[in-house]
C-alpha positions in Angstrom: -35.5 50.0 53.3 -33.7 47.1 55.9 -31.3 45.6 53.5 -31.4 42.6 56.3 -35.1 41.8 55.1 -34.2 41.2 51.5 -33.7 37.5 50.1 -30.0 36.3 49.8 -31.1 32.9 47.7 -29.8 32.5 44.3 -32.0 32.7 41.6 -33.3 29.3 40.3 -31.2 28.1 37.5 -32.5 28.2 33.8 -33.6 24.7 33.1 -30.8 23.6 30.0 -32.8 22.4 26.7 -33.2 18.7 26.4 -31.1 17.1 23.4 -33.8 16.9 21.3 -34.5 20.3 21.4 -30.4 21.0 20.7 -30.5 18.9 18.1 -33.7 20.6 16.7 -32.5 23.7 17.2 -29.0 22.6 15.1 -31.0 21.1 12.3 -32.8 25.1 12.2 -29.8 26.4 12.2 -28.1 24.5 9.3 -28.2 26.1 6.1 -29.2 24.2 2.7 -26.0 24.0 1.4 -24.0 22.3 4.4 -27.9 19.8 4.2 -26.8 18.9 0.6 -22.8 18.6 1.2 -24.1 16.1 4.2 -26.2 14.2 2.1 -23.8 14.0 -0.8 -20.7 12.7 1.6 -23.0 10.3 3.2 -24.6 9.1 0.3 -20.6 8.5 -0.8 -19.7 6.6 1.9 -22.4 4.1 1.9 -21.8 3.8 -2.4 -18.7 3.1 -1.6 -19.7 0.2 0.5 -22.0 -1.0 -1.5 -19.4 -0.9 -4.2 -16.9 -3.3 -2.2 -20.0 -5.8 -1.0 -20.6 -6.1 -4.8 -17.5 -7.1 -5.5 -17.1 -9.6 -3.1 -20.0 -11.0 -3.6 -19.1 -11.3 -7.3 -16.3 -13.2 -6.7 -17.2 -15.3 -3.5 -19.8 -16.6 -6.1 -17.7 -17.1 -9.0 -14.7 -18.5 -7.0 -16.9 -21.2 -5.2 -18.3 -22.5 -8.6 -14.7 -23.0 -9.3 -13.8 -24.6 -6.2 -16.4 -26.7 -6.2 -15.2 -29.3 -8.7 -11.1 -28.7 -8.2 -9.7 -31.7 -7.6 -6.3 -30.7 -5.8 -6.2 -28.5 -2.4 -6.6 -25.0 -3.6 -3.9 -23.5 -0.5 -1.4 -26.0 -1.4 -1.3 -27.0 -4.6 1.8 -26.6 -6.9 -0.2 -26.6 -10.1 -3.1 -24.7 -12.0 -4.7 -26.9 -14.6 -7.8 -25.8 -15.2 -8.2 -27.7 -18.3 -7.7 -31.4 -16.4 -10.8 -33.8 -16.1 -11.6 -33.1 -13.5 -9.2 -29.8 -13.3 -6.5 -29.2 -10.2 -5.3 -26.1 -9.4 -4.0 -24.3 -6.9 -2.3 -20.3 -5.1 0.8 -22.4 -3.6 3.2 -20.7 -5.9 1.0 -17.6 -6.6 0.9 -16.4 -3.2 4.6 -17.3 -2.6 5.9 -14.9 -5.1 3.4 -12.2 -4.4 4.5 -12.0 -1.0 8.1 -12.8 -1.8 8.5 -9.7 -4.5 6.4 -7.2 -2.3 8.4 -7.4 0.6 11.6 -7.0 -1.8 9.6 -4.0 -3.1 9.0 -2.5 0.7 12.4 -3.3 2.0 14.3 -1.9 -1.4 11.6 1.3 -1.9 10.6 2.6 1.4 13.8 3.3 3.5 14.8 5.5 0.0 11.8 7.1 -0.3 12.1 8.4 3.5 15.6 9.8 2.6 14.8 11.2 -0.8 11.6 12.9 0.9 13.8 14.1 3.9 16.7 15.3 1.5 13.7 17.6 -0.5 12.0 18.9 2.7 15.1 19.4 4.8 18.5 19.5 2.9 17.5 20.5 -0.4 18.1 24.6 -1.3 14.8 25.6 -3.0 16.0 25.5 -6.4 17.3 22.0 -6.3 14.3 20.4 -4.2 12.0 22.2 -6.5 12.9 19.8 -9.6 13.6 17.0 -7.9 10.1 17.0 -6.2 9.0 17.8 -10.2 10.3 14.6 -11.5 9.2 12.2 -8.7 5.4 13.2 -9.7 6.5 12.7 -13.2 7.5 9.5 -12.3 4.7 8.6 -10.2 2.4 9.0 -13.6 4.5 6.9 -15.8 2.2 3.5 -17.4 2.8 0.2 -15.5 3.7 -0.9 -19.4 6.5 1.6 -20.1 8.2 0.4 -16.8 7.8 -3.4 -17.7 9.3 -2.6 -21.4 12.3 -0.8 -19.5 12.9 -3.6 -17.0 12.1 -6.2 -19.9 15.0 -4.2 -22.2 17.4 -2.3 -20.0 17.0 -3.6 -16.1 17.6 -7.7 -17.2 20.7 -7.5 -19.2 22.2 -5.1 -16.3 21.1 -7.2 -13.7 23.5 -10.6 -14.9 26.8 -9.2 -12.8 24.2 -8.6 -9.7 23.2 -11.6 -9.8 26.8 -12.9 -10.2 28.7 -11.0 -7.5 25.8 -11.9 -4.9 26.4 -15.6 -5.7 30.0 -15.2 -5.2 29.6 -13.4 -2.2 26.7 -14.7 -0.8 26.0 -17.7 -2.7 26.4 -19.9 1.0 22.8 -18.7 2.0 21.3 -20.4 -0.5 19.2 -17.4 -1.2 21.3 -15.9 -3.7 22.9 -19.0 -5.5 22.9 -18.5 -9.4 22.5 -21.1 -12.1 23.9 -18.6 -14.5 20.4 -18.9 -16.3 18.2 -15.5 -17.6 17.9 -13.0 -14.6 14.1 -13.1 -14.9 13.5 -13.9 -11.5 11.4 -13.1 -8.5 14.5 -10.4 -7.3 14.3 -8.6 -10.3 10.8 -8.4 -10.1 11.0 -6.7 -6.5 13.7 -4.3 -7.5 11.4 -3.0 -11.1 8.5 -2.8 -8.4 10.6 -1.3 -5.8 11.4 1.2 -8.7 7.4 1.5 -9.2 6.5 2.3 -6.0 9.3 4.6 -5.0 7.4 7.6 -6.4 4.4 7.3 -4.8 5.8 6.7 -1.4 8.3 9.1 -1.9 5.5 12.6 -2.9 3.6 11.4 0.5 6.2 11.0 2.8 7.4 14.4 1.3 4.2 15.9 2.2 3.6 15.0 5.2 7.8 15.9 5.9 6.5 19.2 5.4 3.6 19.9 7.9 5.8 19.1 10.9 5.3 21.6 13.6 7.9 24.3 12.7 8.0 25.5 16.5 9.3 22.0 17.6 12.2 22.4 14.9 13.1 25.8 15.9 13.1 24.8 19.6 15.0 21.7 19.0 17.2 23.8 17.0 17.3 26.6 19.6 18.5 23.9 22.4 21.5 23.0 20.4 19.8 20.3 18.4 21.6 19.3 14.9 19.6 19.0 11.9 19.6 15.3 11.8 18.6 15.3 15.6 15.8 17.7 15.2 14.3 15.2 12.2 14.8 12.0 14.6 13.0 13.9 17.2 10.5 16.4 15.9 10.1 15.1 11.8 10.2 11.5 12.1 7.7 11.1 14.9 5.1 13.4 13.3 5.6 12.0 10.2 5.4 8.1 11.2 2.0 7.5 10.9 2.1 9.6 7.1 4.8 6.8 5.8 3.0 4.0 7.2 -0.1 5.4 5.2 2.3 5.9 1.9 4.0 2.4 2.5 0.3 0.6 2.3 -0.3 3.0 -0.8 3.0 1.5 -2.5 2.2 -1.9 -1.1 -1.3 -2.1 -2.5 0.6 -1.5 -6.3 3.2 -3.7 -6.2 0.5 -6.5 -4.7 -1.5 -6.1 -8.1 1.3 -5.0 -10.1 0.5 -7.1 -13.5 2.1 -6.0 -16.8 5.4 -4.9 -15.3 5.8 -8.4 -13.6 4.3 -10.1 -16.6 6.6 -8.8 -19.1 10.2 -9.0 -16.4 9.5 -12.6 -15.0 9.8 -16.2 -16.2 6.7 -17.5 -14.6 6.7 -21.2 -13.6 4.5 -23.0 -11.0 7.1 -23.8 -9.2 8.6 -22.0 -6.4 12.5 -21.6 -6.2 14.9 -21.3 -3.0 16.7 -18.8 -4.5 15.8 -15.4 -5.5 18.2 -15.3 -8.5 16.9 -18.2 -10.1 14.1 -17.9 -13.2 10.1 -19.1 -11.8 7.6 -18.5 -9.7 4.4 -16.6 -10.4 2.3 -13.7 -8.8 -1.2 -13.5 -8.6 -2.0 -10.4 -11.0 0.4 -11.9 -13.5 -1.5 -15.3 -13.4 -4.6 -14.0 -13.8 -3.4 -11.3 -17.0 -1.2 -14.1 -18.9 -4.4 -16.7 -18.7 -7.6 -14.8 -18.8 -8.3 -14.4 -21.8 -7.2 -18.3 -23.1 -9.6 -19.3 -20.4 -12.6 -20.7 -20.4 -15.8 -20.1 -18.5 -14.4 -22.3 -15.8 -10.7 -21.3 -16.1 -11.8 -17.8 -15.8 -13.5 -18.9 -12.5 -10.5 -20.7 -11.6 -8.5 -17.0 -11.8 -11.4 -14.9 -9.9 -10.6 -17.3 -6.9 -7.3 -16.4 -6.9 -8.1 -13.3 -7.3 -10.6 -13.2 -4.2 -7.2 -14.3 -2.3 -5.6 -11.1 -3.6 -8.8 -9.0 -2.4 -8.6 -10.7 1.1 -5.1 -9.8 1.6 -5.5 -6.5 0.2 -8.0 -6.1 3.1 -6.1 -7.4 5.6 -3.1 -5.6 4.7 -4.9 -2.2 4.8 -6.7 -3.3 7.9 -3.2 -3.8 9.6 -2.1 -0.7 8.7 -5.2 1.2 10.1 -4.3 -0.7 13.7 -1.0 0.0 13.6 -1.7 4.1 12.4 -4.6 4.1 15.2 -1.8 2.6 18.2 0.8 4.9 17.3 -1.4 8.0 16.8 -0.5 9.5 20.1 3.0 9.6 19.6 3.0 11.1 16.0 2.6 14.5 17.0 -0.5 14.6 14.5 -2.7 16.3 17.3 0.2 18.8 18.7 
């Protein structure tokens, strides 16, 4: 046979199933079990939408039959008199010391949570991170009550020489000036949240400590790193995005914190230029100290604040998402 006569084309290529048919084919393929799972995760999802719509639709409706008939600007009033004819009220104060005592919270909790998470995962022998780790989760499931009765009893009287050597010291700024009255201000509010939060913060921080790639330590390590240079370079990075997630965890409690801060503070609709002196008010403490006084339109009055509290709930969470999403690359969470 002349091997010259015989055909040197390629074959013709086998024509590659349309998408349809792939996805066909994948839907044959699944098994009944993985069907039901889909359906069941799905089905959570959108129930958990639903969930949130409902809710702000309840109050969106509730706060605008309240807003509808206040008399005083509802973003910059210094007042909430719901029982005025016609009634004035308004978040001034509210959202002043809900913002003021969170970021005490953040700035006092997080940067000791970090350490006390590094110290477990890094420093700590086995048998003394072990307990440690033990009482944190402990901590993390003691009632918001128990921690206002212990501020209430034991953190206030202790916090009166605080309170006096910052206003000897740093009494100029006008921050920490002291009238010498109770210590039931907005700081000790943000340290007995700080002291709240620091748990929760603290166990995920922890865990996510502990996931970091150990073949970046070991090279670090093996290049002449020190301990503390191999967690700046190789833990922290990984881990970034993890404390950002536990930071908006804490955040979220110590925004809707209520019996703690109810039973701590010295609430007054007024809002003071010092941290050290008594007043101020918080949105979850409003709402829990008048609710059930109110009336039908007083209770309105509190759902509207508390809408305010939803919304920047919302947008606190949805700024924490952005910033997770930018810095995703640089974490190390996809090494």
């Amino acid at each position: 046979m002349d091997i010259s006569t015989q055909s040197t084309e390629a074959p013709p290529p086998t024509p590659r199933p349309s998408g349809a048919a792939r996805k066909r084919a994948a839907r044959g393929a699944t098994r009944p079990g993985d069907r039901v799972f889909l359906a069941l995760s799905r089905g959570s999802g959108i129930l958990l939408l639903v969930i949130m719509a409902a809710i702000a639709v309840f109050l969106t409706y509730r706060a605008s039959l309240a807003l509808s008939k206040n008399e005083g600007n509802f973003l910059t009033t210094f007042e909430w008199n719901t029982g005025l004819v016609p009634p004035v009220f308004g978040i001034a104060v509210l959202a002043f010391g809900t913002v003021v005592s969170a970021i005490i919270a953040m700035a006092l909790a997080v940067p000791v949570a970090v350490g006390i998470a590094l110290f477990i995962t890094h420093y700590a022998p086995r048998k003394l991170g072990g307990p440690i780790a033990y009482v944190i989760d402990l901590l993390a499931a003691v009632p918001s009550i128990v921690y206002g009765l212990w501020g209430a009893i034991v953190l206030v009287p202790h916090m009166i020489g605080l309170f006096g050597w910052l206003d000897t010291y740093f009494g100029w700024t006008g921050i920490f000036t002291w009238q010498d009255g109770a210590p039931r201000s907005m700081l000790t509010v943000g340290i007995l949240l700080a002291i709240m939060i620091l748990p929760i913060i603290t166990n995920v921080s922890r865990e996510v400590f502990r996931q970091a790639p150990q073949m970046h330590q070991e090279a670090a390590l093996a290049l002449g790193a020190t301990r503390w240079e191999v967690i700046r370079m190789s833990v922290l990075p990984f881990g970034r995005s993890g404390v950002i997630s536990a930071s908006m965890l804490g955040l979220g409690r110590a925004l809707g914190e209520t019996m703690a801060v109810a039973t701590v503070l010295s609430p007054s609709f007024d809002i003071q230029a010092s941290l050290l002196d008594p007043g101020g008010g918080t949105f979850a403490q409003n709402i829990a100290a008048k609710f059930n006084e109110a009336n039908t339109f007083g209770q309105d009055a509190l759902i509207a604040s508390g809408l305010v509290l939803f919304v920047i709930t919302l947008l606190v969470n949805g700024a924490a998402r952005i910033i997770i999403n930018r810095r995703k690359e640089y974490s190390g969470a996809n090494a």
